[in-house]
C-alpha positions in Angstrom: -16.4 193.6 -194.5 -16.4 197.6 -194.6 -18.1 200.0 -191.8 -20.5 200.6 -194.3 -21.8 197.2 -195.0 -21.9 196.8 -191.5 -24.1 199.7 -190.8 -26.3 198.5 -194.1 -26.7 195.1 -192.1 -28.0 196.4 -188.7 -30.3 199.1 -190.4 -31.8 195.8 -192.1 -31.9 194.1 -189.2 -33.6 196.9 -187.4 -36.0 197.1 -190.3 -37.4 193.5 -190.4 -37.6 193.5 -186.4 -39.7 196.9 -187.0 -41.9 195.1 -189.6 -41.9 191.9 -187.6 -43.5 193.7 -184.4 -46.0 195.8 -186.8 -47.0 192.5 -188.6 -48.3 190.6 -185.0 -49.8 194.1 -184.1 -52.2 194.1 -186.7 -52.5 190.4 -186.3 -53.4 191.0 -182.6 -55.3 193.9 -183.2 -57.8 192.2 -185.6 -58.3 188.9 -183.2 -59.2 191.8 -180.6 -60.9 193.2 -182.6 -63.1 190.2 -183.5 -62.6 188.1 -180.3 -66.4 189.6 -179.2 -67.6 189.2 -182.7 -70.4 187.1 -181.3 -71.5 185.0 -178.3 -72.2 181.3 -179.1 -74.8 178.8 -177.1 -76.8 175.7 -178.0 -80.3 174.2 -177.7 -81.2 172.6 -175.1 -84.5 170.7 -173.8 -86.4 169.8 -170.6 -85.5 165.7 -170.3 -86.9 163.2 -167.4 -86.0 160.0 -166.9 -88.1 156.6 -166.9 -87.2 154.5 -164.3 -89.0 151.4 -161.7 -90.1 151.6 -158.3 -89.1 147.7 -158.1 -85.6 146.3 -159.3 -86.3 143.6 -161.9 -85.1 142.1 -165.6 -85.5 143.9 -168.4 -87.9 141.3 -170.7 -88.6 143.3 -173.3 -88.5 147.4 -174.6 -90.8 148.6 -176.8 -89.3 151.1 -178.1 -86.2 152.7 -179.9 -84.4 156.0 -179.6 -85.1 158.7 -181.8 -89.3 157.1 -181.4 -92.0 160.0 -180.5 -94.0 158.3 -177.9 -97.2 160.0 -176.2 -98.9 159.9 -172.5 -99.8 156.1 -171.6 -97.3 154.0 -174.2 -95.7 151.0 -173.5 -92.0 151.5 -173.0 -90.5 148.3 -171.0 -92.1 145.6 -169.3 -89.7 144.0 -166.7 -89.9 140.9 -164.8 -89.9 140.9 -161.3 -91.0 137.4 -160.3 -90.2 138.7 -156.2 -92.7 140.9 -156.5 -95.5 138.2 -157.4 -93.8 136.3 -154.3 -94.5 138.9 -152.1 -98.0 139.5 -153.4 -98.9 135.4 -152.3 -97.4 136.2 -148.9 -99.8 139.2 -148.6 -102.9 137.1 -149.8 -102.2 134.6 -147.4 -101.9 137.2 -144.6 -105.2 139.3 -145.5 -107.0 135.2 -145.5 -105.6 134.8 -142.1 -106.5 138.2 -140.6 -110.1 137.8 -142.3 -110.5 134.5 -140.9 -109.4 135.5 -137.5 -111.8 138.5 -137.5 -114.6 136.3 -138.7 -113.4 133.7 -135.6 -114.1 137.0 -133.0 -117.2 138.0 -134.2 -118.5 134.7 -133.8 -117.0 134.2 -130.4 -115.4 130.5 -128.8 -116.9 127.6 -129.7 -118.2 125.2 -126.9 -115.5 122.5 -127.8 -112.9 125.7 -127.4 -114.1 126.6 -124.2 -114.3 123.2 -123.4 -110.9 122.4 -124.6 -109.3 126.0 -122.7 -111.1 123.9 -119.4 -109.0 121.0 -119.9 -105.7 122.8 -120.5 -106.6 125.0 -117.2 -106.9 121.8 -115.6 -103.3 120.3 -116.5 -101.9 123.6 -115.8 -103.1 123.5 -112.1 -102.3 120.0 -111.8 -98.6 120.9 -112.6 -98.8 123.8 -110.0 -99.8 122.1 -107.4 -97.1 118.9 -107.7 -94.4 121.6 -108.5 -95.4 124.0 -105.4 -94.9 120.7 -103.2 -91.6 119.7 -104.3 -90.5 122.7 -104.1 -91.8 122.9 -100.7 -89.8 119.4 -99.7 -86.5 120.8 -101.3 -86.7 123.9 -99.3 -87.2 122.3 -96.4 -84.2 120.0 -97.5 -82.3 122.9 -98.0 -82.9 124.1 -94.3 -81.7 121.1 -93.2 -78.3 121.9 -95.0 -79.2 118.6 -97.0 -79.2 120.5 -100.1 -77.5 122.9 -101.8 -78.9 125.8 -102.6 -78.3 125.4 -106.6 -81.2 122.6 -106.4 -83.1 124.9 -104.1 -83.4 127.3 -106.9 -84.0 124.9 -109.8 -87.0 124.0 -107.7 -88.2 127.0 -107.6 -87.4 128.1 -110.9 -89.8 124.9 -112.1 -92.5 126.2 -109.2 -92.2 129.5 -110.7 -93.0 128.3 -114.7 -95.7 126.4 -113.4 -97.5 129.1 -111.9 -97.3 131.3 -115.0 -98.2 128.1 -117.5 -101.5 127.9 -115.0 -101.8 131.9 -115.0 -101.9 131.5 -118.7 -104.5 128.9 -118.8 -106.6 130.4 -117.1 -106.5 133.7 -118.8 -107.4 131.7 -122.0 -110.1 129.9 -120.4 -111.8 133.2 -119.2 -111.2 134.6 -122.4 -112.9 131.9 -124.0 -116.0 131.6 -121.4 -116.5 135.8 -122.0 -115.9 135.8 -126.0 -113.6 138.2 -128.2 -114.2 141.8 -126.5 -115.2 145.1 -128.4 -111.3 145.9 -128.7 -110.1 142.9 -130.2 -113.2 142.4 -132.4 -111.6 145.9 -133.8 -108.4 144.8 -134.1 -108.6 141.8 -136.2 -110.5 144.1 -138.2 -107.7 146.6 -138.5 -105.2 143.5 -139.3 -108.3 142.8 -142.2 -107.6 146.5 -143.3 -103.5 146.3 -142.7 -103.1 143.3 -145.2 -105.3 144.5 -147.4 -103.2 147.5 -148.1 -100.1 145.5 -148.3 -101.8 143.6 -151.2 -102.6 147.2 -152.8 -99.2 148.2 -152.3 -98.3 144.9 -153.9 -100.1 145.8 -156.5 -98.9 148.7 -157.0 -95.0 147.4 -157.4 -96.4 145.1 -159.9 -98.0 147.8 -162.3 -93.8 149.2 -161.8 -93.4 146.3 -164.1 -94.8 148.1 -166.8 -93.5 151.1 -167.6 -95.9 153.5 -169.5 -94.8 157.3 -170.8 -96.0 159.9 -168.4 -95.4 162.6 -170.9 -95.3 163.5 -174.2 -91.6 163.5 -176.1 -89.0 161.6 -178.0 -86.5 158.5 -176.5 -83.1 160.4 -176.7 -81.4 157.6 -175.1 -81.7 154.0 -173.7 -79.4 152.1 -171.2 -80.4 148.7 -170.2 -80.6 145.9 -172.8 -82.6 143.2 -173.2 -81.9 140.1 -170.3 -80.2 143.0 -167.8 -80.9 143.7 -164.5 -81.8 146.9 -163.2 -81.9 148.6 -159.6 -84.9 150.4 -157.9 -85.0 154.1 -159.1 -82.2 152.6 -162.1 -83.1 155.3 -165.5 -84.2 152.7 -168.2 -84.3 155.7 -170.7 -84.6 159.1 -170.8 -87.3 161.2 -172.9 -86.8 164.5 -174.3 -89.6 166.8 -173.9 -89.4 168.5 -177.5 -92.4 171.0 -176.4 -90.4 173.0 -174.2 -87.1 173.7 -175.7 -84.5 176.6 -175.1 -81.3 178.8 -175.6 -78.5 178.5 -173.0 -75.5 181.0 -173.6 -72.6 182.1 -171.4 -72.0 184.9 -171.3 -69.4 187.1 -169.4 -71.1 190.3 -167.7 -69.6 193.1 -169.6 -71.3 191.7 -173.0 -74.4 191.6 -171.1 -75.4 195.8 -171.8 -78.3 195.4 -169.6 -80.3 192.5 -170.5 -82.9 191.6 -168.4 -85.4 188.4 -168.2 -88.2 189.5 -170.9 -85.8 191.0 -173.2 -85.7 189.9 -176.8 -83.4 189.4 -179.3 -82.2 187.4 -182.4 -80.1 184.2 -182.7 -78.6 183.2 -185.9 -79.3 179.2 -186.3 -76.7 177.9 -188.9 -78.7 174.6 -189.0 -81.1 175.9 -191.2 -79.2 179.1 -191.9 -81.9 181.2 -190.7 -82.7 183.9 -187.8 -84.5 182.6 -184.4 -86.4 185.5 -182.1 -85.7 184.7 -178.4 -86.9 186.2 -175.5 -85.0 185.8 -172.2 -86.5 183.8 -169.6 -83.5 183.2 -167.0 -80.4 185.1 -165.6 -78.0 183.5 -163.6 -75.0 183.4 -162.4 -72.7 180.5 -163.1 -70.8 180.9 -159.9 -67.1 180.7 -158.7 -66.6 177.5 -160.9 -67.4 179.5 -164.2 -64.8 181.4 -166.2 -63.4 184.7 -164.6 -61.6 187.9 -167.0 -59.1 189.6 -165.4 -59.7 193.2 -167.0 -56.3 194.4 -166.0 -53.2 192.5 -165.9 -52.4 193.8 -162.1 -56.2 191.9 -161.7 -58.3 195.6 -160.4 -61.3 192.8 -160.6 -62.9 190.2 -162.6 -65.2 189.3 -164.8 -67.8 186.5 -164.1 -69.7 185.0 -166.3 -74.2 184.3 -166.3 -75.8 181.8 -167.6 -78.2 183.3 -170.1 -81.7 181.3 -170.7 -83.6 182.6 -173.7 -87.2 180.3 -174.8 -88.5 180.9 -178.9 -90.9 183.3 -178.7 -92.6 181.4 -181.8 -92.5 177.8 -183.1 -89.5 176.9 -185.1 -89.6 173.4 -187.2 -87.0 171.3 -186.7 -85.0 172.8 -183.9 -83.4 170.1 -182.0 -81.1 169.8 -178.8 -77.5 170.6 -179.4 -78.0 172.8 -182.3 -75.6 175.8 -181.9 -77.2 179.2 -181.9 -75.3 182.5 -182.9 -76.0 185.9 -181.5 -74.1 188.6 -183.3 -72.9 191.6 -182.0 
């Protein structure tokens, strides 16, 4: 190969790497150029979840997701057959405490007081034989006949027998005197007591029932029929389709000064149409969001905000997770 041909060969070369390097310039130039073109964010919509107070089985749901349901409908009904245990139990306490408070108001019967005698009786009987032989084993003891375990057994049983005769008698006097003012008032407070376990009772069982405590539509549903669920466990969540809104990210040197109250316009490519917005919420998404460097040596960085914007009029048929353009 000549010199000539050789120079003709590196000019080319030298050419196409030109052309090359000028071809991915304009390239990159134009996706810089259009990298800010816009700022995309999505619909979104205030949600709250249905859950129970009581853990139970789900026995049946009454409705089905996408359904619009309205304040007071019928979403589950669980069964909770503990709850209608515990709600006997508290019956048959609030019986007991009322019959107990009726029994002080009316004060001992003569057969009670009569019968409180007789125990008092038996009680002092059994002191007196156990003071004496604990009296002989003492006197044992000193003797060194004894020892000093069966000593204190004796007196153990003395001991027991003076409190069983203490006890008698209390009961006696209390019967001879009648239920006092204070114990009149607190049967009456164990009256109140079980009565409000039976209303909280109650209340558990309406948890069995699960009605809609606001207007919206069933986005989703998580039990099935026949599962168990937990106390606080969601059984579906409901979308409240009144209060809808715009959330964009956006980095802060695209904000150019918006503030909440601003307004502006968000192409909706759902329906191919404009949306006016007004901006409701700033805030920033925090040291977890995306950060621009805006030199390569890193001067500082960029963070980005989490931009809340609410329709300033109604739009029909805007629904969550529906993109929503703003153009620059």
């Amino acid at each position: 190969m000549s010199t000539e041909s050789q120079h003709k060969s590196v000019l080319f070369g030298v050419i196409a790497f030109a052309a090359v390097i000028i071809i991915v310039g304009i390239i990159g130039l134009f996706t810089i150029d259009n990298e800010q073109d816009f700022i995309q964010g999505q619909v979104d919509v205030t949600e709250y979840r249905v859950s129970s107070k009581v853990p139970g089985r789900i026995l049946e749901i009454r409705v089905k997701e996408g359904d619009y349901v309205k304040v007071g409908d019928t979403l589950a009904i669980l069964d909770a057959p503990e709850v209608e245990a515990k709600k006997v139990q508290a019956q048959s306490a609030e019986n007991a405490a009322s019959a107990l408070s009726d029994m002080a108001k009316a004060g001992a019967r003569q057969e009670q007081i009569q019968g409180a005698f007789e125990l008092w009786q038996q009680a002092k009987a059994g002191l007196e034989i156990a003071q004496k032989s604990y009296q002989r084993v003492q006197r044992l003891f000193d003797e060194g006949v004894l020892s000093e375990q069966k000593r204190d057994e004796a007196y153990a049983q003395y001991k027991a027998y003076e409190a069983q005769e203490k006890a008698a008698k209390s009961q006696y006097d209390m019967a001879m005197n009648g239920a006092r003012s204070e114990e009149k008032r607190a049967a009456a407070a164990q009256v109140n007591r079980a009565k409000g376990a039976i209303q909280e009772v109650n209340s558990y069982i309406h948890e069995t029932v699960q009605v809609a405590q606001m207007e919206g539509e069933v986005s989703n549903i998580y039990p099935k029929v026949g599962e168990l669920v937990g106390t606080g466990s969601p059984i579906m969540t409901i979308s409240i389709m009144s209060d809808m809104w715009g959330t964009f990210n956006v980095r802060e040197d695209l904000l150019n000064g918006m503030k909440v109250g601003d307004k502006f316009n968000a192409f909706v490519p759902a329906f191919n149409k404009e949306l006016q917005l007004q901006v409701s919420s700033i805030k920033d998404e925090g040291s977890y969001a995306t950060w621009k460097a805006t030199k390569s040596n890193g001067q500082y960085d960029l963070r980005t905000f989490e931009v809340k914007a609410r329709p300033t009029t109604k739009f029909e048929g805007l629904r969550p997770g529906m993109s929503l353009v703003i153009k620059k």
